[in-house]
Biotite code that builds the C-alpha atoms (Angstrom):
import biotite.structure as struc

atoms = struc.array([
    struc.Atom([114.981, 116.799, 83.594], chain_id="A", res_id=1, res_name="UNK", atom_name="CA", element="C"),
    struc.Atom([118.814, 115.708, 82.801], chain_id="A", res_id=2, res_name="UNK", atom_name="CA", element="C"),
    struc.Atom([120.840, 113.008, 85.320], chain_id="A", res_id=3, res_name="UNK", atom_name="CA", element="C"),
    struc.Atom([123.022, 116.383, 86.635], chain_id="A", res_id=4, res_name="UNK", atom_name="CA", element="C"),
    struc.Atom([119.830, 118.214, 87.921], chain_id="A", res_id=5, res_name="UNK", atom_name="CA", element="C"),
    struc.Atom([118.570, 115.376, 89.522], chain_id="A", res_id=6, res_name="UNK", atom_name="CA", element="C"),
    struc.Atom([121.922, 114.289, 91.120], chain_id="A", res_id=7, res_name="UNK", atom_name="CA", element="C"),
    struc.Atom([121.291, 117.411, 92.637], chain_id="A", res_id=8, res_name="UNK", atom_name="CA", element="C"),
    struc.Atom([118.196, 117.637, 93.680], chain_id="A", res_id=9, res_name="UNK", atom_name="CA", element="C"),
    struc.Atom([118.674, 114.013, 95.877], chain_id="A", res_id=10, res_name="UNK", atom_name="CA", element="C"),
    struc.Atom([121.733, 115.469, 97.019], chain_id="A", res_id=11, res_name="UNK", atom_name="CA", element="C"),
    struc.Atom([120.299, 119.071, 98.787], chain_id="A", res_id=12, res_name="UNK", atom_name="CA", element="C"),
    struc.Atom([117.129, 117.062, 99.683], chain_id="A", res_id=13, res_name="UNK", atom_name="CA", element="C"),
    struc.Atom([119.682, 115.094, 101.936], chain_id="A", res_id=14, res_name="UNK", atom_name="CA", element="C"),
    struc.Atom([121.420, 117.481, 102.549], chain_id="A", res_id=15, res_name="UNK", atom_name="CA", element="C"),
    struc.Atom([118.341, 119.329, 104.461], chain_id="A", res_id=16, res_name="UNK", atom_name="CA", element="C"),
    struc.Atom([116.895, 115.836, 105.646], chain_id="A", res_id=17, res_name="UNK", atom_name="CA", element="C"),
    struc.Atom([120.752, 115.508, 107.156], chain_id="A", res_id=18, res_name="UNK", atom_name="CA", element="C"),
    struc.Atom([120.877, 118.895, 108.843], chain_id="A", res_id=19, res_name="UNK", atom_name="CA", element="C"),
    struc.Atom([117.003, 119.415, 109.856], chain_id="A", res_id=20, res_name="UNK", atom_name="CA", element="C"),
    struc.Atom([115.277, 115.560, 109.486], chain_id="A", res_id=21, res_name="UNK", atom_name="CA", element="C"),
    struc.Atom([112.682, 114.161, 107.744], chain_id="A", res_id=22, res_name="UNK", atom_name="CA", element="C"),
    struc.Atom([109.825, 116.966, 108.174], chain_id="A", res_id=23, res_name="UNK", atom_name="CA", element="C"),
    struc.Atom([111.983, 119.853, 106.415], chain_id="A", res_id=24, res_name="UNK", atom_name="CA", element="C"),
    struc.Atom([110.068, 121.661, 103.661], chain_id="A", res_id=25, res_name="UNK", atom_name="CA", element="C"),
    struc.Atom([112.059, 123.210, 100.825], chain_id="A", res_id=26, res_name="UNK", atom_name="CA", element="C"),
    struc.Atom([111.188, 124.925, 97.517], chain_id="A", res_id=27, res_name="UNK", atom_name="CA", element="C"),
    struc.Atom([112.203, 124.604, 93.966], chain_id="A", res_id=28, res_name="UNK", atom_name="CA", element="C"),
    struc.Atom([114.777, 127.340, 94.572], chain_id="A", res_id=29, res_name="UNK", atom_name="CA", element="C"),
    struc.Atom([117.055, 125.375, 97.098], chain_id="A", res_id=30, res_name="UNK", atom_name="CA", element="C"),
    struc.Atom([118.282, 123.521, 94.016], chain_id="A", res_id=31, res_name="UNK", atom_name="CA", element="C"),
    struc.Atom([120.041, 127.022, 92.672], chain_id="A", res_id=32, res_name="UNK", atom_name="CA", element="C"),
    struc.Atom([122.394, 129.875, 93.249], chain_id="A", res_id=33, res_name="UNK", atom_name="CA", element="C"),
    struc.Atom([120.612, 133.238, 95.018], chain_id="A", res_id=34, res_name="UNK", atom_name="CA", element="C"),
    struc.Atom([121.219, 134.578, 91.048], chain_id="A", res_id=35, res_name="UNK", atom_name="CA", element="C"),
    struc.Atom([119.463, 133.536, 87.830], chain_id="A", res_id=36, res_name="UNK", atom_name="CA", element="C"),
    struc.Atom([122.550, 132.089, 85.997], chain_id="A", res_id=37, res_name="UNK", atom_name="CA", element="C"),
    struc.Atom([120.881, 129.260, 84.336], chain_id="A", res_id=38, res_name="UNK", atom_name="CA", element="C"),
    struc.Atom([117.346, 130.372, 83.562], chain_id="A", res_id=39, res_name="UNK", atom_name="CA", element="C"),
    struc.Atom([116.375, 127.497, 81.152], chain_id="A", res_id=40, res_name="UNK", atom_name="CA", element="C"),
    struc.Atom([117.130, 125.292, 84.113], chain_id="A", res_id=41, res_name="UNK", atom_name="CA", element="C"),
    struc.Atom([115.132, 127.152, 86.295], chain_id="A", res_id=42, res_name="UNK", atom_name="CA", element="C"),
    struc.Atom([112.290, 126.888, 84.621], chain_id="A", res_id=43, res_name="UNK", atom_name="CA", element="C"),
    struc.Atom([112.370, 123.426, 83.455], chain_id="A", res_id=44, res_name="UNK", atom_name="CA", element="C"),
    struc.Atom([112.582, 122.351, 87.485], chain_id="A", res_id=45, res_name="UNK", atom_name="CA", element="C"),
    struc.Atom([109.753, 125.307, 87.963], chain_id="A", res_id=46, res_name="UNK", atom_name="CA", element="C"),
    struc.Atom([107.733, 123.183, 84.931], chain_id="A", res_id=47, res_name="UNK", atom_name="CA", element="C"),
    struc.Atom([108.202, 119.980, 86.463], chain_id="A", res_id=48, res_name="UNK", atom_name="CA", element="C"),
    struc.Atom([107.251, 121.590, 90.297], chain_id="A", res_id=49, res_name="UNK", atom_name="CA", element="C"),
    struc.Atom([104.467, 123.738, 89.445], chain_id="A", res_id=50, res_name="UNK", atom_name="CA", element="C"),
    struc.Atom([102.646, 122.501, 86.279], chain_id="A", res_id=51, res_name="UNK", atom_name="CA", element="C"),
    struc.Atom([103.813, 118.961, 85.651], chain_id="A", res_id=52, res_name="UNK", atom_name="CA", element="C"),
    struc.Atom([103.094, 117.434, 90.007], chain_id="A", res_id=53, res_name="UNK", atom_name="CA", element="C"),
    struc.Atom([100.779, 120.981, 91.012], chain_id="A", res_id=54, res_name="UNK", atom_name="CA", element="C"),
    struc.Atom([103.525, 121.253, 93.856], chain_id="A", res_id=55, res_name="UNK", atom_name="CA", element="C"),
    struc.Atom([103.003, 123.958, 96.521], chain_id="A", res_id=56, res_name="UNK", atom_name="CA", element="C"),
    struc.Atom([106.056, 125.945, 97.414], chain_id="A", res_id=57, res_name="UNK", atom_name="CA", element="C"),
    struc.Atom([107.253, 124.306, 99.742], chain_id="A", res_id=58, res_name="UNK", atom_name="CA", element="C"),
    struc.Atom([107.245, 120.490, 99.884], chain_id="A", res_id=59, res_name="UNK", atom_name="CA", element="C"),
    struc.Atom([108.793, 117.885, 102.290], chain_id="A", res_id=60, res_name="UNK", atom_name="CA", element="C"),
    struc.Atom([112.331, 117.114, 101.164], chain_id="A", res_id=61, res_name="UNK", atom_name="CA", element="C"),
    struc.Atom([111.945, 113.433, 101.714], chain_id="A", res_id=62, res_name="UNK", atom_name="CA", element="C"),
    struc.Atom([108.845, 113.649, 98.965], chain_id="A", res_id=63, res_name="UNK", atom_name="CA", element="C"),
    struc.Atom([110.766, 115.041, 96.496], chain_id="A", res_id=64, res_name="UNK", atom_name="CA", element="C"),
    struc.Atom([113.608, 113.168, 96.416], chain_id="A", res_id=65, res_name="UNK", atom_name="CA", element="C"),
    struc.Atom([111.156, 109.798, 96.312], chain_id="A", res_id=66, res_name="UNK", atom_name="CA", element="C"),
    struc.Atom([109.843, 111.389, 93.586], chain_id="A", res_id=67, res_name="UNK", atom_name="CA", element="C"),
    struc.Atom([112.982, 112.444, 91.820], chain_id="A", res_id=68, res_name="UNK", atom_name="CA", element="C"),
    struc.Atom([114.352, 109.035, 92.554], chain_id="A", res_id=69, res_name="UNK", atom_name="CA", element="C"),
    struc.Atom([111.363, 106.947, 90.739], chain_id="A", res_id=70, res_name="UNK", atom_name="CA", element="C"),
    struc.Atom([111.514, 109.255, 88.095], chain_id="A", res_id=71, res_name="UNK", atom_name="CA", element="C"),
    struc.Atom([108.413, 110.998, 88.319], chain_id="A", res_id=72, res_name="UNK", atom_name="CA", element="C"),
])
């Protein structure tokens, strides 16, 4: 995944971890608009969530950003 996606991934997992602590779950979806305005995006972060790391749908927000962070 490019540097911009994963800028933004860390930044709405702290955003939740901020605003509901360290347990909050979140799904490949908090990292986009409620619209489908980038769908090669989408499914390059659905790729790397689903098929690359077998993800469920929800996953601690303190997991993923670890993992986004050491480049997993």
């Amino acid at each position: 995944m490019n540097n911009a996606i994963n800028q933004k991934i860390t930044a709405v997992c702290n955003d939740k971890i901020l605003k509901k602590g360290e347990n909050v779950g979140l799904s490949f979806y908090a990292f986009f608009a409620n619209k489908n305005d980038n769908p090669k995006l989408l499914m390059e972060v659905a790729e790397w969530w689903i098929k690359k790391h077998k993800l469920n749908h929800f996953e601690k927000a303190v997991k993923i950003k670890e993992m986004i962070q050491n480049k997993l």
